[in-house]
BAKOLGU-919642 format. One record per residue (C-alpha): residue number from 0; residue in three letters; x, y, z. Coordinates in steps of 0.02 Angstrom, whole numbers, always signed. Example, Ala and Ser with C-alpha at 12.3 -4.5 7.8 and 13.67 -1.06 7.14 Angstrom:
<sites>
(0,ALA,(+615,-225,+390))
(1,SER,(+684,-53,+357))
</sites>
This chain:
<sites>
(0,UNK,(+0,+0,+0))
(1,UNK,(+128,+122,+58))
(2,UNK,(+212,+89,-128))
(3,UNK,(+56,+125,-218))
(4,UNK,(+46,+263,-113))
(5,UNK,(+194,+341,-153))
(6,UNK,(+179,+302,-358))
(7,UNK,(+9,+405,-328))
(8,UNK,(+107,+550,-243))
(9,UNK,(+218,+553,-395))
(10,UNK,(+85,+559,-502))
(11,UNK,(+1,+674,-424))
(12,UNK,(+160,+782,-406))
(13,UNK,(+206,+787,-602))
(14,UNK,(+20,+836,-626))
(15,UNK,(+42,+984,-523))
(16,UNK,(+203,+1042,-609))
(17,UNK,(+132,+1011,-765))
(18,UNK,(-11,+1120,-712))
(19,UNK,(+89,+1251,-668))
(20,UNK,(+192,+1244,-843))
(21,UNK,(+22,+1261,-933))
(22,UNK,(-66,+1413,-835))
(23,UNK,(+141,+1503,-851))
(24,UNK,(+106,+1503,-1022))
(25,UNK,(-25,+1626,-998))
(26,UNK,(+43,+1713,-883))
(27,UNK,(+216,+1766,-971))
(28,UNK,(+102,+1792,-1129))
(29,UNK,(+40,+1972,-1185))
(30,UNK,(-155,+1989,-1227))
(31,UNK,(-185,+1993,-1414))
(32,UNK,(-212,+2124,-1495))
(33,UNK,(-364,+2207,-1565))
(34,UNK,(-337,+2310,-1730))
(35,UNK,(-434,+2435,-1814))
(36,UNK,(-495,+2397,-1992))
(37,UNK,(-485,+2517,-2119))
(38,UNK,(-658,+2601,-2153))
(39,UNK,(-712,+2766,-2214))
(40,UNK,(-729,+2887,-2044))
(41,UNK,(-893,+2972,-2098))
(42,UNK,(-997,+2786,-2077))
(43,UNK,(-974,+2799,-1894))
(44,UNK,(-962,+2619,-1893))
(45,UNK,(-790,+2570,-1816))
(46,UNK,(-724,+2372,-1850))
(47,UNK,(-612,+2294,-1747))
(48,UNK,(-508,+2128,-1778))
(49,UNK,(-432,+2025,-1643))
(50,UNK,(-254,+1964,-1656))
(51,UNK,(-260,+1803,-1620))
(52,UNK,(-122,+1753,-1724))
(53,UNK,(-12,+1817,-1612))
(54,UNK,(-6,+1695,-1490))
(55,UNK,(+146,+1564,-1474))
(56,UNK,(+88,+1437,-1594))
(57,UNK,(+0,+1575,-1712))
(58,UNK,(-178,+1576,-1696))
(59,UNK,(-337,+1575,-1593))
(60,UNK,(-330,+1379,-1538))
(61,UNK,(-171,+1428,-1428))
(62,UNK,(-307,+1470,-1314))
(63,UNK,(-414,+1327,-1329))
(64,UNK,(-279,+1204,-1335))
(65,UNK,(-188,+1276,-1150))
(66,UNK,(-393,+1264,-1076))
(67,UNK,(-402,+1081,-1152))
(68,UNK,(-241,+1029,-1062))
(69,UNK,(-304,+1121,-902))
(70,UNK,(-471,+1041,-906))
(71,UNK,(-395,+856,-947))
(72,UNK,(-249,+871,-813))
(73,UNK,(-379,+939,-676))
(74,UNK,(-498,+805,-713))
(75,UNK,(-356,+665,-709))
(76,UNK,(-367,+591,-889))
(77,UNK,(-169,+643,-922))
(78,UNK,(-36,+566,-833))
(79,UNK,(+160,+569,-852))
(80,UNK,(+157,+444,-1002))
(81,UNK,(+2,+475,-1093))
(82,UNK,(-12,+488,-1254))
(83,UNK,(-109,+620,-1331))
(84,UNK,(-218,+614,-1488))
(85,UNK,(-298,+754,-1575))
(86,UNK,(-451,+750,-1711))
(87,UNK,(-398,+928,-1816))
(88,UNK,(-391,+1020,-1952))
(89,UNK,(-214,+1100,-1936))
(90,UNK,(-213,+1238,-1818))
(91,UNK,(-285,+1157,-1629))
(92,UNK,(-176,+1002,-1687))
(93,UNK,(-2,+1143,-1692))
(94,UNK,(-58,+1212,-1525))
(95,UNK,(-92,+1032,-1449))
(96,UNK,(+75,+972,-1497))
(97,UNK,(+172,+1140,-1422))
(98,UNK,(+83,+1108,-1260))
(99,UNK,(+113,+896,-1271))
(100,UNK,(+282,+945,-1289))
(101,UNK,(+304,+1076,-1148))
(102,UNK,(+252,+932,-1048))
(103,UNK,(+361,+801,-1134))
(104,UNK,(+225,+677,-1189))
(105,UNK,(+190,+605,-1358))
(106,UNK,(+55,+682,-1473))
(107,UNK,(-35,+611,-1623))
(108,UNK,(-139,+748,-1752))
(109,UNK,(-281,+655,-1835))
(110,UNK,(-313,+759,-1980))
(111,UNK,(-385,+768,-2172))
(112,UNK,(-262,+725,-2290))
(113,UNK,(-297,+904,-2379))
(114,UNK,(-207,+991,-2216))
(115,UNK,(-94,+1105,-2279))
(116,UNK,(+79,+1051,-2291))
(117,UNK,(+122,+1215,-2195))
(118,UNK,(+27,+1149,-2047))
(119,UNK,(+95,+978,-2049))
(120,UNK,(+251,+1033,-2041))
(121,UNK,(+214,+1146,-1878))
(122,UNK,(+148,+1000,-1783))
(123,UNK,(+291,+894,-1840))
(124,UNK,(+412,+1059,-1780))
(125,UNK,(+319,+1052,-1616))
(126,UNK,(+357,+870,-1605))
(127,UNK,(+177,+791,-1630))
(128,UNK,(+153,+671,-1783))
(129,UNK,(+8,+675,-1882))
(130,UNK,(-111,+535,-1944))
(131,UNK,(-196,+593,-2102))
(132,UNK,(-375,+531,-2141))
(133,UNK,(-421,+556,-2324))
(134,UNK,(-599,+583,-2285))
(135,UNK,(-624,+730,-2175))
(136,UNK,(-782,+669,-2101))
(137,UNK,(-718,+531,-2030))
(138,UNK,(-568,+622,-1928))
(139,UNK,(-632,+600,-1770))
(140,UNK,(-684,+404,-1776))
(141,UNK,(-535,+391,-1839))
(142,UNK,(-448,+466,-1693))
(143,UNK,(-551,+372,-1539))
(144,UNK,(-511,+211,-1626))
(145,UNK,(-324,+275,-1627))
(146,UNK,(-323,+332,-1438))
(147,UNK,(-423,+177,-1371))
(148,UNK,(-275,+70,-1469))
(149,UNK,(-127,+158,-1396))
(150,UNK,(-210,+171,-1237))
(151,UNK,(-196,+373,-1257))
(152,UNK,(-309,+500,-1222))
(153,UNK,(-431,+571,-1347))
(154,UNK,(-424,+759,-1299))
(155,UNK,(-593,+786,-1411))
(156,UNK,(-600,+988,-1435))
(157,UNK,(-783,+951,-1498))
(158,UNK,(-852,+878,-1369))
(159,UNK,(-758,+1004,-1216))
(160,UNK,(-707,+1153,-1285))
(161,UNK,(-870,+1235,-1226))
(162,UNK,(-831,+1178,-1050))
(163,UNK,(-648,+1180,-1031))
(164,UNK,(-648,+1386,-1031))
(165,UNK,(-721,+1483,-894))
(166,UNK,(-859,+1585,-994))
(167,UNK,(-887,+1697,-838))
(168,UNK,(-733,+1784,-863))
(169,UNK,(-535,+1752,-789))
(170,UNK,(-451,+1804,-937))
(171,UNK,(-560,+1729,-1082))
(172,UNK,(-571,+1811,-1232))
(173,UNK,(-757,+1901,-1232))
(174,UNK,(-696,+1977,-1064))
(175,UNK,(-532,+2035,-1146))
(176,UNK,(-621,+2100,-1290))
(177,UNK,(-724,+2209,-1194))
(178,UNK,(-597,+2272,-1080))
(179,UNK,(-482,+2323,-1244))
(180,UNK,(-628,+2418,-1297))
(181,UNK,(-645,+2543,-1149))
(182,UNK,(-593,+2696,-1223))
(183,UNK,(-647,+2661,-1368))
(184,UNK,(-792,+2750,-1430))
(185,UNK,(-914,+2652,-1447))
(186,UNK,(-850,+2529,-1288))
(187,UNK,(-995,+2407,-1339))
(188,UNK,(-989,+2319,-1467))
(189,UNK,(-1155,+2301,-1577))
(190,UNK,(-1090,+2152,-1648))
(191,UNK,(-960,+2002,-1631))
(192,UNK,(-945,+1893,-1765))
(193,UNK,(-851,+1714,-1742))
(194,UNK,(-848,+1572,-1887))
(195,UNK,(-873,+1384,-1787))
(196,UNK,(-763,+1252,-1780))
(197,UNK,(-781,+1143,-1607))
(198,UNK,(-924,+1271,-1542))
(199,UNK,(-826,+1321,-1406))
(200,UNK,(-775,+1496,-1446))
(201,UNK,(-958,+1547,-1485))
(202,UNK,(-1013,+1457,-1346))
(203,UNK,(-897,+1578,-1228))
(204,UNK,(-932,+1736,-1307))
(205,UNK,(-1114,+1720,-1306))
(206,UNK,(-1123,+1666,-1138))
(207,UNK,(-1013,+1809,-1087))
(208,UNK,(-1107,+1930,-1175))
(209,UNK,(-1278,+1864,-1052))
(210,UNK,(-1180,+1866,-897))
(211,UNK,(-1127,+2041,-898))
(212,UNK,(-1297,+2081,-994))
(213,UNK,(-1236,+2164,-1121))
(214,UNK,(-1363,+2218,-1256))
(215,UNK,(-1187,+2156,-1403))
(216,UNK,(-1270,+2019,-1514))
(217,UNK,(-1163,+1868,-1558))
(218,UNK,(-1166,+1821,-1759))
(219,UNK,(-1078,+1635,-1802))
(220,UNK,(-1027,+1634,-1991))
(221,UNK,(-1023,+1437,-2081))
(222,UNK,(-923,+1390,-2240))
(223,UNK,(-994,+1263,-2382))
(224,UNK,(-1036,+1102,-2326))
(225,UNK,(-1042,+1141,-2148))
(226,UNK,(-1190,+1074,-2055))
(227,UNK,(-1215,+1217,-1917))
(228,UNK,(-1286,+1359,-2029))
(229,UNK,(-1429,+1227,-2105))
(230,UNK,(-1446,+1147,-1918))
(231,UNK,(-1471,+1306,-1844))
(232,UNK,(-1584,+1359,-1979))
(233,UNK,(-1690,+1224,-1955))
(234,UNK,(-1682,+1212,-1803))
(235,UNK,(-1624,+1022,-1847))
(236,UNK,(-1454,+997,-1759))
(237,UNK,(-1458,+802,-1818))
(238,UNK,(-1387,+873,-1998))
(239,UNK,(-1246,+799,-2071))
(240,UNK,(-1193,+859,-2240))
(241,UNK,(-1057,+734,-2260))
(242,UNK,(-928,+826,-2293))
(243,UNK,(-762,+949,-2253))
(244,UNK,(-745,+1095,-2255))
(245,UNK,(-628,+1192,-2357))
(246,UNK,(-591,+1335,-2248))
(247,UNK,(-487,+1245,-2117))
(248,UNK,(-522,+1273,-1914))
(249,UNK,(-703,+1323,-1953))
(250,UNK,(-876,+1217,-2017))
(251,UNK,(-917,+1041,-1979))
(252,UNK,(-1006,+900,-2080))
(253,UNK,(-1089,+860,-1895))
(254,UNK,(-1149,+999,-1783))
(255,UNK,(-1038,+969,-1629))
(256,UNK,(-1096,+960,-1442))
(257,UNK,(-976,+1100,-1388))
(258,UNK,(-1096,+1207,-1507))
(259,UNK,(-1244,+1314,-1409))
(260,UNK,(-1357,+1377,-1536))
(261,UNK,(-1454,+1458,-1417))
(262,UNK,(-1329,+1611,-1375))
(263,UNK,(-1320,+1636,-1560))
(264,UNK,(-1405,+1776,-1622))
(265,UNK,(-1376,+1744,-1797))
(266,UNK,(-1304,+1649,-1926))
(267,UNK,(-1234,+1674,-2114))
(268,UNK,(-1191,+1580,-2231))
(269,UNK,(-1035,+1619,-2307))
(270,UNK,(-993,+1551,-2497))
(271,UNK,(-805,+1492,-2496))
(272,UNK,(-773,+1593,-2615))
(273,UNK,(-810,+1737,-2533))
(274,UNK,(-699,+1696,-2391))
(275,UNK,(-549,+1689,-2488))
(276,UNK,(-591,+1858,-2558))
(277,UNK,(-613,+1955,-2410))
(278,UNK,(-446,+1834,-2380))
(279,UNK,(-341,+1920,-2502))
(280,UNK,(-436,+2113,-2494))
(281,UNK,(-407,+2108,-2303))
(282,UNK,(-207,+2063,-2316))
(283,UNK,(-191,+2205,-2456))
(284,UNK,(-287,+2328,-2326))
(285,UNK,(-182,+2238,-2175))
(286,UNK,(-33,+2226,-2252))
(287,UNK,(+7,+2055,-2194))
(288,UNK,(-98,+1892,-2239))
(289,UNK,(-220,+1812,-2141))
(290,UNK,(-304,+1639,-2157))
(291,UNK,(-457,+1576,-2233))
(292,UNK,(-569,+1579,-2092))
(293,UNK,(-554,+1776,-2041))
(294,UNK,(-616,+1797,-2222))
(295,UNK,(-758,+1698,-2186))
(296,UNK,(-766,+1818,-2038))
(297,UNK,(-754,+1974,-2123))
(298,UNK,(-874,+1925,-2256))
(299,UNK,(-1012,+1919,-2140))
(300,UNK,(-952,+2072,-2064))
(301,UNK,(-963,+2176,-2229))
(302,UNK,(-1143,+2123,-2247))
(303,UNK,(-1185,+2184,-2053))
(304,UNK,(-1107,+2346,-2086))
(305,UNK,(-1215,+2358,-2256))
(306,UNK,(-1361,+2317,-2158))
(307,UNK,(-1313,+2439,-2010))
(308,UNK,(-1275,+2588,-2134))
(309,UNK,(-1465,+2560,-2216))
(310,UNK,(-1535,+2583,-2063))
(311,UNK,(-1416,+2719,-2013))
(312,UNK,(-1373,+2652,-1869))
(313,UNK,(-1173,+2667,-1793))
(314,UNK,(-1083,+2581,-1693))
(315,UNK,(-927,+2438,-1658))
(316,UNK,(-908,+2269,-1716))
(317,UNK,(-765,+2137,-1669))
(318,UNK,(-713,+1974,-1746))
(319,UNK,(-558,+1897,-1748))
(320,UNK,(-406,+1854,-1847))
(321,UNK,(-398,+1701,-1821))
(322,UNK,(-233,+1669,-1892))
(323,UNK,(-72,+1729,-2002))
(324,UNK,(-88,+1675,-2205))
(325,UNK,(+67,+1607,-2212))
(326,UNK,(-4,+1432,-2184))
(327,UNK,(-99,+1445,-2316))
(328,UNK,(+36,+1515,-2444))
(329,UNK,(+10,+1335,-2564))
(330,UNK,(-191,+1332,-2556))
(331,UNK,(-288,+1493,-2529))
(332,UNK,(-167,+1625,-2593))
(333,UNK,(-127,+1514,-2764))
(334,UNK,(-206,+1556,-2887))
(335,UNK,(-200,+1369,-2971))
(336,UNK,(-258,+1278,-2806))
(337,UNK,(-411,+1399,-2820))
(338,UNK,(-448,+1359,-3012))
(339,UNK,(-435,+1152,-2966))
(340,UNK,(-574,+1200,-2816))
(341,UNK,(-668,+1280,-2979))
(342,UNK,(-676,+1435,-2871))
(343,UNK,(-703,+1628,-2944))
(344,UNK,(-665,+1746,-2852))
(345,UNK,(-682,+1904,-2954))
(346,UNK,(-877,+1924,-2913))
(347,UNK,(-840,+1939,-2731))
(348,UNK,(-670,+2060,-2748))
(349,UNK,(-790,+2170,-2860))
(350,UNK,(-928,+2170,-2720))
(351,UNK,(-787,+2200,-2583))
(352,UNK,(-709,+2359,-2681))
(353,UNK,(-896,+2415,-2690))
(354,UNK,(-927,+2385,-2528))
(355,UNK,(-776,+2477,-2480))
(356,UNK,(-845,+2633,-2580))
(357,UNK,(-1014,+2652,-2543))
(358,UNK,(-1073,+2545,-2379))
(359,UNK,(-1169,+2400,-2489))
(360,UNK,(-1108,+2232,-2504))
</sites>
């Protein structure tokens, strides 16, 4: 007894330290940024991205991934020799692996064979390996099978990311949001808009937003074949469309359990195409790319901002940036990856330039 005892205590102690190493991260790490986006003064409408590709792995699942390990060492499901195994597109799988390997344990990326080679090569840097699936929609089967074989642990970001942050504040990002936007003025927000991958970053904002009953409404934008936009609409969340998307870290053939449609105020579809050129307008505006996904964003933006202009209303709106476009340098930003998608993206750079003119998208 007094053996077991004392393998328990050692257990118990690594947890601790590794603990400790997880919540340092946050604590030697700078808040993100939020960043003005270039509009014309006289709408009174002021737009504010938030850096999230800032962060030590480069983009907004840093956060998520540090609240997953928190949330899985806390509740006792990682040890000093487990094995961790990730169902991702890319970008939680790169933040898993940085934290796996703060801690010194093995990682494992289940992922769609289409993952960019940028982001492979990120989780491999961070010392993970990855497992490519060739049909997206079958990722996270995949990796349950994988972790119940190794005798790992299936981290899941779909099923807890909704629970693993602390909606009600300490540090999350709705509460950061809001404190960056103080001075700013107009300090609240009329709109946030988020894109959904796992759930769980809508799921904190909009629960933050009710908590500190703020009148800000939450809007989730969905990519092609993603099944929340339709579930939602239908108010159906069985949906499955069968199939990936093609703006990686958001849309889902399934509609996830870490997703809470009812904090959502409103959804948009977003056509891919259309993401990729707000994409490339918002880099040339930026100066400096960002991914796929914060086009999807700022698509559904533009069309808010038309809307609030008609009714001459002003205001603030956030959404994020979700990450740099450097990943992305072989697949959204070619020009010949786009053409094999059979993708045209002229119609929506000609309503963006518009849009930039006059207020209509």
């Amino acid at each position: 007894m007094e053996q077991l005892d004392r393998r328990c205590d050692d257990t118990r102690a690594w947890v601790t330290e590794a603990i400790r190493k997880v919540a340092a991260d946050a604590n030697r790490s700078a808040d993100t940024h939020l960043l003005p986006f270039p509009l014309p003064p006289e709408w009174g409408i002021d737009l504010y991205l938030k850096d999230e590709s800032v962060h030590p792995t480069g983009s907004l699942k840093h956060r998520l991934a540090r609240s997953l390990f928190l949330y899985a060492l806390c509740n006792g499901w990682i040890g000093p020799r487990t094995t961790i195994v990730e169902a991702s597109s890319g970008s939680t799988a790169v933040s898993e692996a940085y934290f796996a390997r703060m801690l010194g344990l093995p990682f494992v990326a289940v992922m769609p064979a289409s993952t960019s080679p940028e982001k492979c090569a990120l989780i491999e840097f961070n010392g993970g390996r990855c497992h490519l699936v060739d049909d997206p929609a079958k990722v996270v089967v995949e990796a349950r099978w994988l972790a119940d074989d190794i005798k790992g642990h299936f981290m899941d970001q779909f099923t807890y990311a909704e629970r693993a942050t602390d909606w009600r504040g300490n540090n999350n990002i709705a509460e950061s949001i809001h404190d960056q936007l103080k001075l700013e003025r107009h300090p609240i927000p009329a709109w946030i808009v988020v894109g959904a991958g796992t759930g769980g970053t809508s799921a904190t904002i909009g629960r933050y937003l009710r908590y500190q009953q703020h009148c800000t409404k939450l809007a989730v934008v969905d990519p092609e074949n993603s099944a929340f936009y339709a579930a939602w609409k239908a108010l159906d969340y069985t949906v499955n469309t069968g199939m990936g998307s093609r703006i990686e870290g958001i849309g889902r053939p399934t509609v996830e359990a870490s997703f809470m449609p009812t904090v959502v105020d409103r959804m948009i579809s977003v056509p891919d195409a259309a993401s990729l050129a707000a994409m490339r307008r918002a880099s040339e505006l930026l100066g400096r790319k960002v991914g796929g996904s914060t086009g999807t964003n700022l698509w559904g933006v533009f069309g808010l901002i038309s809307e609030m202009l008609a009714a001459g209303e002003r205001g603030s709106i956030v959404t994020l940036l979700c990450d740099g476009g450097e990943r992305y340098v072989d697949t959204y930003y070619s020009d010949e990856w786009v053409r094999a998608q059979n993708m045209d993206l002229a119609p929506h750079l000609a309503r963006i330039d518009g849009f930039l003119k006059t207020g209509t998208l």
